[in-house]
Backbone as CSV, one residue per row, in Angstrom:
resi,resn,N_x,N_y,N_z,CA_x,CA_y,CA_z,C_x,C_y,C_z
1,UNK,97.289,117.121,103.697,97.225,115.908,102.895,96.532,116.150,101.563
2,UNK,96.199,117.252,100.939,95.386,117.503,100.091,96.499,117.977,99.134
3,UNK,95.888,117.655,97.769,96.993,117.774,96.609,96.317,118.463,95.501
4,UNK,96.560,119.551,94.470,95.628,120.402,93.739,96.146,119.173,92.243
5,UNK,95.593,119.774,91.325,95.432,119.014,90.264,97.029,119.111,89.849
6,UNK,97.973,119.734,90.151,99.544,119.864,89.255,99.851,118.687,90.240
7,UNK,99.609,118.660,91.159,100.401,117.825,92.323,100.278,115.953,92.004
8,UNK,98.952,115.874,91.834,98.262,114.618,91.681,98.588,113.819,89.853
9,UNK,98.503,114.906,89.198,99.130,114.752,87.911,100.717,114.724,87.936
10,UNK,101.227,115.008,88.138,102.916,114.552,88.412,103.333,113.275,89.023
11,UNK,102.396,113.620,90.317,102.580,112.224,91.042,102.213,110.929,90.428
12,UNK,101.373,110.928,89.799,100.956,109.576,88.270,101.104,109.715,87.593
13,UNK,101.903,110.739,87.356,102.738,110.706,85.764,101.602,110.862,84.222
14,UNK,101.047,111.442,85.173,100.005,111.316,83.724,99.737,113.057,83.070
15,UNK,99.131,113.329,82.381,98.388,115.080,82.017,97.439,115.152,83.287
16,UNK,96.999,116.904,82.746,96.203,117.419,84.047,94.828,116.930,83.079
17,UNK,94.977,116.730,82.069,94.170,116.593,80.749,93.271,115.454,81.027
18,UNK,94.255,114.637,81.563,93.601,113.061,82.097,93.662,112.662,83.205
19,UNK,94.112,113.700,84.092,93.347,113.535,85.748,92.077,114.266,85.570
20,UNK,91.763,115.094,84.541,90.447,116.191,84.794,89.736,114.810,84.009
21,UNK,90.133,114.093,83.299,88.688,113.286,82.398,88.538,112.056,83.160
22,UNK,89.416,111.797,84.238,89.367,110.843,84.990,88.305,111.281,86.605
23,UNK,88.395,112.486,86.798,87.309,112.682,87.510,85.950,112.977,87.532
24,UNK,86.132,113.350,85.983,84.601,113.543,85.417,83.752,112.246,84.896
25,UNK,84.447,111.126,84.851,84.161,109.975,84.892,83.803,109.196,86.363
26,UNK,84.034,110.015,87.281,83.824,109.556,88.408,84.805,108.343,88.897
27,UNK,85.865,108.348,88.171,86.788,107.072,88.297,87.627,107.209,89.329
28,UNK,88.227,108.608,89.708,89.238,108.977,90.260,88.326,109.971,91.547
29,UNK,88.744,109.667,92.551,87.851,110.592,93.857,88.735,111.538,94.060
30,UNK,87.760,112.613,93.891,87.994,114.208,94.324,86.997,114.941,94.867
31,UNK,87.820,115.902,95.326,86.793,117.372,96.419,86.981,118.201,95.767
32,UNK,85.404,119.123,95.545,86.136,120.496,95.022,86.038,121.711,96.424
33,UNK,86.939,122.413,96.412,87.047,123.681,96.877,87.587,125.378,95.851
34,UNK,86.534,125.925,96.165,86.524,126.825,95.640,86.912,126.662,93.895
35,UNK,86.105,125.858,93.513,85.909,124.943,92.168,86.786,124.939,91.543
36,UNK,87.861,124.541,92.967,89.511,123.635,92.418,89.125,121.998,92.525
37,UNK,90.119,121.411,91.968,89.669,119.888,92.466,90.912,119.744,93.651
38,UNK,90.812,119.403,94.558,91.545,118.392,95.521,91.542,116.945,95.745
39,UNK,92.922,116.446,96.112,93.137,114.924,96.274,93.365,114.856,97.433
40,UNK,92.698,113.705,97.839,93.326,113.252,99.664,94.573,111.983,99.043
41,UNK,95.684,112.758,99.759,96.873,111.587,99.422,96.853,110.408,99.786
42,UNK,95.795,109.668,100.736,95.373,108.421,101.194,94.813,107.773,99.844
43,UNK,93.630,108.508,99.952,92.690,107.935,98.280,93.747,107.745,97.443
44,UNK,94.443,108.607,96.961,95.209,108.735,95.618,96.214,107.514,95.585
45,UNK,96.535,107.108,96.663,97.542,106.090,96.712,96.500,104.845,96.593
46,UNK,95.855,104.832,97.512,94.972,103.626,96.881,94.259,103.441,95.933
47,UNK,94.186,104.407,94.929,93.558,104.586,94.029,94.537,103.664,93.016
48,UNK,95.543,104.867,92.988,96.550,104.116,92.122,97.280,102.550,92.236
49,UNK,97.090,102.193,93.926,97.549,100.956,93.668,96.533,99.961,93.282
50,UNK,95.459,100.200,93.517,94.230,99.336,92.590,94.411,99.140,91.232
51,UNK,94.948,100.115,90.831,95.278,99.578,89.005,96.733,100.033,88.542
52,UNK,97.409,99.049,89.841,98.686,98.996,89.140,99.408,100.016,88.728
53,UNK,98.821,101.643,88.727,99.651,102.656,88.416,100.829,103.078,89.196
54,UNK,101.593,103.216,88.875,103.135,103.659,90.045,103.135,105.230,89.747
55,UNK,103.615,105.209,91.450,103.428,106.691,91.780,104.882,107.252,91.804
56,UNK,105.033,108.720,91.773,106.420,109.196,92.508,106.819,109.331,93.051
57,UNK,108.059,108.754,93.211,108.714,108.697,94.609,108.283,110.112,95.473
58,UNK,107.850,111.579,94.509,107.489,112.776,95.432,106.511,112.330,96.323
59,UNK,105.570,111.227,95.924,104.729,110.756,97.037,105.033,110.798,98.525
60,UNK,106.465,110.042,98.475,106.917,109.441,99.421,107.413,110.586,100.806
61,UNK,107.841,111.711,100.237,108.292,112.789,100.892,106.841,113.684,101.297
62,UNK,106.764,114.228,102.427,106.004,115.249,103.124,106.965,116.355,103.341
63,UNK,105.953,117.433,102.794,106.592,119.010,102.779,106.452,119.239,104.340
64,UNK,107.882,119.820,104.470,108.307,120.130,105.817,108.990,119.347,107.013
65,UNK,108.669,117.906,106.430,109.190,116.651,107.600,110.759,116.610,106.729
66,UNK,110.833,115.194,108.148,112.377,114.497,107.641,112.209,113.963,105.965
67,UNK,113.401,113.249,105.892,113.878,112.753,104.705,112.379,111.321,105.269
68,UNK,112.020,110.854,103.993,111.357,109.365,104.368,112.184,108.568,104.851
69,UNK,113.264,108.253,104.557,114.342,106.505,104.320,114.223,106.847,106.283
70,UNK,113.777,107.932,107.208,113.672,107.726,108.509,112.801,106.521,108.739
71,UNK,111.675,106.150,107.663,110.433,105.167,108.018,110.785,104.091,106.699
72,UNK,111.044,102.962,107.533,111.632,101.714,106.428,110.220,101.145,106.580
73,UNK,109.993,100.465,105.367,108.786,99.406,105.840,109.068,98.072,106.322
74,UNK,110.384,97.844,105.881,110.841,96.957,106.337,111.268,96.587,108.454
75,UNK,111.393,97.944,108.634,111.318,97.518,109.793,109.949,97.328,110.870
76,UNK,109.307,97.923,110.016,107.579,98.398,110.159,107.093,96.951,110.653
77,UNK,108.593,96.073,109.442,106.926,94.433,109.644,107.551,93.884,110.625
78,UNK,108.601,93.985,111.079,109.675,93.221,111.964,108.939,93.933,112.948
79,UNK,108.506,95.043,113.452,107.729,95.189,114.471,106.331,95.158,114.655
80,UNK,105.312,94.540,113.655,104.239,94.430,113.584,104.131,92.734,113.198
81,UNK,104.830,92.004,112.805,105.398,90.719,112.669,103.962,90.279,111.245
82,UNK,104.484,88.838,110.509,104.151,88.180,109.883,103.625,87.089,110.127
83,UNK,102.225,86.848,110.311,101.322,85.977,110.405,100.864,84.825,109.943
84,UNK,100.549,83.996,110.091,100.356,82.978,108.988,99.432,82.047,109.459
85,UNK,97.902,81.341,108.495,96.885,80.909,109.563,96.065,81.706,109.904
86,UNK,95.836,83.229,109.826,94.630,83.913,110.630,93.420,83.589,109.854
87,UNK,92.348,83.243,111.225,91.383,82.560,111.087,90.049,83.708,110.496
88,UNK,89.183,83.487,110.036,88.201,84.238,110.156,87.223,83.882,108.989
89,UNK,86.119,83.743,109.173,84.864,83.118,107.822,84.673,84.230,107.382
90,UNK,84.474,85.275,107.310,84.134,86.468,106.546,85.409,87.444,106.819
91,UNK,84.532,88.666,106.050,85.461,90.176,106.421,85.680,90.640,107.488
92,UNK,84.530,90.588,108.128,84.443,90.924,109.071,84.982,89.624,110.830
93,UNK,85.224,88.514,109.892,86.014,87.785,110.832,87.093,87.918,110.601
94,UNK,88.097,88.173,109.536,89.431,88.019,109.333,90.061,89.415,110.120
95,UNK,88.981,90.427,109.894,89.475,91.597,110.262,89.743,91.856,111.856
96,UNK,88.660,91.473,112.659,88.775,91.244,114.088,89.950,89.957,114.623
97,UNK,90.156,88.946,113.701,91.704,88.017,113.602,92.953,89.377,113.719
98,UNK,92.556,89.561,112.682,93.791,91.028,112.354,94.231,91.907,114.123
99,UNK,93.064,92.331,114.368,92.819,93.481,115.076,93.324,92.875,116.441
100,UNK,93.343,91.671,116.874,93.467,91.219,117.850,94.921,90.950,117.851
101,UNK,95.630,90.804,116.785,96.989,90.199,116.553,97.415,91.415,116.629
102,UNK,97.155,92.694,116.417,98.218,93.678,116.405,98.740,94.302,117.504
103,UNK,100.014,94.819,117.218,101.199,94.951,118.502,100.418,96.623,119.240
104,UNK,98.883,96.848,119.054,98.626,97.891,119.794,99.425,98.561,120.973
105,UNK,99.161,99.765,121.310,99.714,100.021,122.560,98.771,99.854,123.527
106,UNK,99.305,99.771,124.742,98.279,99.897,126.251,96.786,100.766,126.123
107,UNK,95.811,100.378,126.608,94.672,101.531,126.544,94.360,101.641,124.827
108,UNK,94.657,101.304,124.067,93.892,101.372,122.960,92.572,100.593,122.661
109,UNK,91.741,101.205,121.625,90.913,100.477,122.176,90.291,99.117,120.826
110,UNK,90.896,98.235,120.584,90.635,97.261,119.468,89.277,97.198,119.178
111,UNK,88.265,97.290,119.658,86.389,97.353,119.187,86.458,98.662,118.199
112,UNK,87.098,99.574,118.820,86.630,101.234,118.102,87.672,100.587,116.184
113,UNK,89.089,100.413,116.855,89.662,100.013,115.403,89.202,99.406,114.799
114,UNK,87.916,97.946,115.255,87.805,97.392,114.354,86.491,97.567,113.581
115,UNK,85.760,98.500,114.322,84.918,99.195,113.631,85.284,100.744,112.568
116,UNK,86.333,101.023,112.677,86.919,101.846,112.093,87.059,100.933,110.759
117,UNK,87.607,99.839,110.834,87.831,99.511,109.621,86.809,98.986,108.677
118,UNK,85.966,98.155,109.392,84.440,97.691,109.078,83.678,99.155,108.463
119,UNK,84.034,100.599,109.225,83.374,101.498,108.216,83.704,101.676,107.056
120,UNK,85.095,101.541,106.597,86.274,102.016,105.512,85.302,101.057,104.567
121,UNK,85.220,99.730,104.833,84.833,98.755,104.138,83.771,98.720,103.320
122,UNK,82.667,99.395,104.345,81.329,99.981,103.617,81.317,101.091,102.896
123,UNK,82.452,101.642,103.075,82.556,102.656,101.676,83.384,102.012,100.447
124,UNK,83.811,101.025,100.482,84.245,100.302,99.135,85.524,99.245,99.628
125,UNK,85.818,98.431,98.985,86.789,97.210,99.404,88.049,98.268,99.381
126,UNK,88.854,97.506,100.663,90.160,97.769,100.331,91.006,96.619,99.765
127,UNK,90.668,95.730,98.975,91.163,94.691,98.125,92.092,95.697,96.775
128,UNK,93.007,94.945,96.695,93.430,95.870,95.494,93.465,94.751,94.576
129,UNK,93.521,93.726,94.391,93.596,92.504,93.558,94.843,91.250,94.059
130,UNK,94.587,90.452,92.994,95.801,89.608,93.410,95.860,88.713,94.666
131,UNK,94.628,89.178,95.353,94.564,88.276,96.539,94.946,89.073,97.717
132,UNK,95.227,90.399,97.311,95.754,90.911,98.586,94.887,92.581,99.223
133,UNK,94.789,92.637,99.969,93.975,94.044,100.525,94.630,94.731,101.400
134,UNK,94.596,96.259,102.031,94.908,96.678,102.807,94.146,97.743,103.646
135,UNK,93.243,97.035,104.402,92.070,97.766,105.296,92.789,98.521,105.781
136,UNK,92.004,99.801,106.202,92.783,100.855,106.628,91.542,101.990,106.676
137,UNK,91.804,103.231,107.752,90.532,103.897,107.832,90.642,104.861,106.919
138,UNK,89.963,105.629,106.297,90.022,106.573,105.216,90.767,107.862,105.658
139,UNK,90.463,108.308,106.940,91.895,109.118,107.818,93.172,108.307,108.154
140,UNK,93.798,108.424,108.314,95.470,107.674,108.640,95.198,107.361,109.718
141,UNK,95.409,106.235,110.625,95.492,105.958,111.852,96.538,106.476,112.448
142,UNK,96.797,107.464,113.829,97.741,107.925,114.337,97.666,107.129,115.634
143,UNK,98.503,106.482,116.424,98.797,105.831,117.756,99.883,106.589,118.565
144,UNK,99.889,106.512,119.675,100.800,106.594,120.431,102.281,105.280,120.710
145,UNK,102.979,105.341,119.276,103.972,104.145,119.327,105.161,105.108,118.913
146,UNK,106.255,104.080,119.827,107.523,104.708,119.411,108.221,104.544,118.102
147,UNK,107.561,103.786,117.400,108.061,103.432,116.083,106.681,102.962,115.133
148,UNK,107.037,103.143,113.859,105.546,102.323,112.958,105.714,101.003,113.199
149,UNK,104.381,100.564,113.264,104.338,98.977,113.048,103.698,98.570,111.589
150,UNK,103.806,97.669,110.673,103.136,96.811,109.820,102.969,95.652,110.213
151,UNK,101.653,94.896,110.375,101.206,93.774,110.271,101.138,93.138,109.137
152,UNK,101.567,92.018,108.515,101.051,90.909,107.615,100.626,89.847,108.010
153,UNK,99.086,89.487,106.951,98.202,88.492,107.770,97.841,87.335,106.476
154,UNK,98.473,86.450,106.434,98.052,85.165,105.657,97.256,84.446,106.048
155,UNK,95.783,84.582,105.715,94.272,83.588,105.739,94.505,82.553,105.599
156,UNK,93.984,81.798,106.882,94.084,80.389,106.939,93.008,79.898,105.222
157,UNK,92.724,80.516,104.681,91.751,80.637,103.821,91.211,81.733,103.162
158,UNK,91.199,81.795,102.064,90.590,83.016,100.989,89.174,83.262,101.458
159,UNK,88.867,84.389,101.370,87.792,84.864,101.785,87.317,85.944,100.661
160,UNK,86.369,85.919,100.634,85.541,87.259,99.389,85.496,88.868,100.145
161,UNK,85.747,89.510,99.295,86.226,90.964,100.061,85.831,91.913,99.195
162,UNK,84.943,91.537,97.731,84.897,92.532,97.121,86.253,93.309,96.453
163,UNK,86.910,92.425,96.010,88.332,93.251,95.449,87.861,93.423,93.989
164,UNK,88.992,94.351,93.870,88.548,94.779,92.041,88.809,93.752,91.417
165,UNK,89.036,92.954,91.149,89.189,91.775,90.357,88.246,90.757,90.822
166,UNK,87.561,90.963,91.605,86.629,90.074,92.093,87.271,88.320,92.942
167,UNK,88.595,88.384,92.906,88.791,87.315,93.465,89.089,87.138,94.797
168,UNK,88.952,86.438,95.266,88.608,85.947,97.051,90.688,86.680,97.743
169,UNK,90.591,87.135,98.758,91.642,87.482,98.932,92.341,86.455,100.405
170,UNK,93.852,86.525,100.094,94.034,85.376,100.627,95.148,86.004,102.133
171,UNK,95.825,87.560,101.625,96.992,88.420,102.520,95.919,89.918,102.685
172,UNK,96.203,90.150,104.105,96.077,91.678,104.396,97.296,92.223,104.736
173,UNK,97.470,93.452,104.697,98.199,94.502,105.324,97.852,95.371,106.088
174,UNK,98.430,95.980,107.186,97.947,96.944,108.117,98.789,97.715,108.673
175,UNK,98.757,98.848,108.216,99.801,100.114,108.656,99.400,100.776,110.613
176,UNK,100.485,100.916,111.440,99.805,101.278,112.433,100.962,102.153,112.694
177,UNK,100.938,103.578,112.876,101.987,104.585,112.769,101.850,105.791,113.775
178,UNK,102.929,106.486,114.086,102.847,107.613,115.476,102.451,108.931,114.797
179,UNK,102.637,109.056,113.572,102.208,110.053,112.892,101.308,110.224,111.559
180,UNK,100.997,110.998,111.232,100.276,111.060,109.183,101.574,111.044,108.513
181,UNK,102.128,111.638,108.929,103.909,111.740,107.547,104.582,109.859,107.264
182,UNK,104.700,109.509,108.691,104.791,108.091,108.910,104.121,106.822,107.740
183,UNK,102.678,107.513,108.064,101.609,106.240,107.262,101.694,106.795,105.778
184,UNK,101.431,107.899,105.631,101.906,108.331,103.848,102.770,107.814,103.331
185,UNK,104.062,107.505,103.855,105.271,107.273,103.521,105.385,105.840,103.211
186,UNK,104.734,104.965,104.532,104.786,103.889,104.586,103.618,103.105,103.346
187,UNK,102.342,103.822,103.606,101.481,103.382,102.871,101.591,103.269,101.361
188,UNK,102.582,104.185,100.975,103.072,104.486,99.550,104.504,103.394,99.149
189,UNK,104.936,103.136,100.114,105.839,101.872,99.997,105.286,100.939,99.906
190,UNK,104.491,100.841,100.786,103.756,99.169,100.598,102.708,98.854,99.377
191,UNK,102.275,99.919,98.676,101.939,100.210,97.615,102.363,99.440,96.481
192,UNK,104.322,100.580,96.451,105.146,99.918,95.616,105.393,98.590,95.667
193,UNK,105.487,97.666,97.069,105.833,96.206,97.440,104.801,95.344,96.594
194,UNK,103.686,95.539,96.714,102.920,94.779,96.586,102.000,95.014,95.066
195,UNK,102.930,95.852,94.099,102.412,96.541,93.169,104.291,95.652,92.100
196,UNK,105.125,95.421,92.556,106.278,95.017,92.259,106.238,93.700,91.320
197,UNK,106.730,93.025,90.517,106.330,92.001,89.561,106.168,90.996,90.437
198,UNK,107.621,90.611,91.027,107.281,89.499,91.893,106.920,88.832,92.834
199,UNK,106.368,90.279,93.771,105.718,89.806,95.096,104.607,89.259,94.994
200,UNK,102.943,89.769,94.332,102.238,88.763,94.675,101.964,87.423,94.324
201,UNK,103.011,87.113,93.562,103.250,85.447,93.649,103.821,84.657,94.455
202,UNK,105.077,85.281,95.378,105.287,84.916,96.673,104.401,84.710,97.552
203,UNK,103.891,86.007,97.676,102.781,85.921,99.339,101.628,85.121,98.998
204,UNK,101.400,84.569,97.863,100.095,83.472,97.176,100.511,82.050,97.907
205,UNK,101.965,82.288,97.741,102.844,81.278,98.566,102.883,81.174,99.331
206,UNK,103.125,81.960,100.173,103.046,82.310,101.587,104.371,81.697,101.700
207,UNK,105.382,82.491,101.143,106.823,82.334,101.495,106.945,82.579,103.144
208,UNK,108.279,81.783,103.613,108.359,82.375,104.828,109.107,83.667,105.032
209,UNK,108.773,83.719,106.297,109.124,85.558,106.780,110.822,86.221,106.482
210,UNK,111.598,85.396,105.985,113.128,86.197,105.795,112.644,86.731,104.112
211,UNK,111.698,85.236,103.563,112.213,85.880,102.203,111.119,86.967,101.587
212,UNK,110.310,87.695,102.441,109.409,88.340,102.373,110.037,89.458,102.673
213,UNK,110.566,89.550,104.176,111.672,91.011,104.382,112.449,91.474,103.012
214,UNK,113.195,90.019,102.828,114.442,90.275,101.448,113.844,91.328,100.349
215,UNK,112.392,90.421,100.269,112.024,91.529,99.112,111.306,92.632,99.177
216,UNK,110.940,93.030,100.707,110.593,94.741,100.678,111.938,95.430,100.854
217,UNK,112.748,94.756,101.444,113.958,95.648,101.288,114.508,96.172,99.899
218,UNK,114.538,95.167,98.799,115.102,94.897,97.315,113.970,95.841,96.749
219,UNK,113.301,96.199,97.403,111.703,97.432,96.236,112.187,98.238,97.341
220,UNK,112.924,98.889,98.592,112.863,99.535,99.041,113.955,100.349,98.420
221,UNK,115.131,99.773,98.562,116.449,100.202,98.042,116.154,100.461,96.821
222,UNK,115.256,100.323,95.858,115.295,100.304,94.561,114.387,101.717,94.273
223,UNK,113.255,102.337,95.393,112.921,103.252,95.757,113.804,104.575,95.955
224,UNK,114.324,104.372,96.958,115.632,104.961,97.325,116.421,105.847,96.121
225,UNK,116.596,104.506,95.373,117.407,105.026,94.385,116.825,105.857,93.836
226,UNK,115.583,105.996,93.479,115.059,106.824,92.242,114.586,107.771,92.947
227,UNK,114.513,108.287,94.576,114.349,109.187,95.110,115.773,110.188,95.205
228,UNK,116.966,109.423,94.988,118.083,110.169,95.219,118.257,110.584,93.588
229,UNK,118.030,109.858,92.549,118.115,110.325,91.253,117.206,111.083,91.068
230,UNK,116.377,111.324,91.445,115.528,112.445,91.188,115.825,114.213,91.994
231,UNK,116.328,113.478,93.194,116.921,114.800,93.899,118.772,115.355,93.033
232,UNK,118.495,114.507,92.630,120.381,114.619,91.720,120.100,115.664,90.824
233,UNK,118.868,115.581,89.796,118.163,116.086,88.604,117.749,117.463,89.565
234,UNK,117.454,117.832,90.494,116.528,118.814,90.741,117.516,119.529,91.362
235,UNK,118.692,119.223,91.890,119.567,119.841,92.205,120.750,120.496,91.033
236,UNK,120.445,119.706,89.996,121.414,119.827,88.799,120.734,121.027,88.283
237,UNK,119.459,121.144,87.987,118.439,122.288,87.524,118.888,123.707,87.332
């Protein structure tokens, strides 16, 4: 999961010029090894979806696995379902709302997850703005499921979460996946969804659940595309 400075600079489209002045600012989180810098592809995605930067579709692909379009997010939520109403007075209530609603498997254990996430938290919000967050542990959650699940959770009420924009957040998201290739993939889609012009004015809405699918599908397919135009170009090379 670790990405050297060519990798992380491509993937945001930016110079190595201004990923190096972006970490020396302490803005952008990195590791050094052997006084290289490294990226954890978790951080980097949430990094970037905190300020709106769009990533490359190379995100989306893991060296050595299947093609991604195997992991839709769209079917992710149809099996983790769309919520609406979850109760909770704080973070730490909405999150145990969350934790209890999800399509876990047998023998898992919901206290350990939801302290998993309560740690993530104390290392900095997973609010990205807009009203919306996506708690999640700073390692990928791996389960024993036959397929990924996504949860979406509409607060019976806005709650304060520490998001970068400072405003009270009103939707979570929650990736729950059988593998790391799975949640990369997925996590980097839902990224794009919720990074897209017109979604977080919907889910402010709290549209209902067809026309919420409609539009991760419409950012999915639109993904797609620029993953196959890009493989068009690299094959043309």
């Amino acid at each position: 999961m670790q990405l050297t400075v060519r990798d992380a600079a491509r993937i945001l489209g930016v110079s190595e010029d201004t990923l190096h002045r972006w970490v020396r600012r302490g803005e952008l989180p990195a590791e050094q090894v052997n006084e290289q810098y490294r990226f954890n592809r978790v951080e980097l995605l949430e990094w970037a979806a905190q300020r709106k930067i769009p990533v490359s579709a190379e995100i989306l692909e893991e060296p050595g696995g299947p093609r991604s379009g195997a992991f839709r997010l769209a079917d992710a939520l149809r099996a983790g379902g769309i919520h609406y109403g979850v109760r909770g007075e704080d973070r730490e209530g909405v999150l145990r709302s969350v934790v209890e609603l999800l399509p876990v498997p047998a023998g898992c254990d919901r206290g350990l997850l939801l302290q998993m996430l309560l740690a993530r938290e104390k290392l900095g919000s997973t609010g990205l703005g807009n009203g919306i967050a996506i708690p999640h542990p700073r390692d990928p959650l791996v389960l024993r499921l036959e397929r990924p699940a996504a949860g979406m959770f509409f607060l019976e009420r806005p709650i304060e979460f520490e998001a970068v924009d400072r405003q009270p957040v009103h939707t979570l998201a929650l990736l729950l996946c059988p593998s790391v290739r799975a949640h990369l993939h997925l996590l980097a889609t839902l990224a794009a969804v919720l990074g897209d012009q017109a979604v977080p004015a919907l889910l402010a809405a709290r549209v209902p659940r067809e026309r919420i699918l409609a539009e991760v599908e419409r950012v999915e397919a639109a993904l797609a595309a620029r993953r196959a135009e890009g493989l068009a170009r690299s094959d043309g090379a």
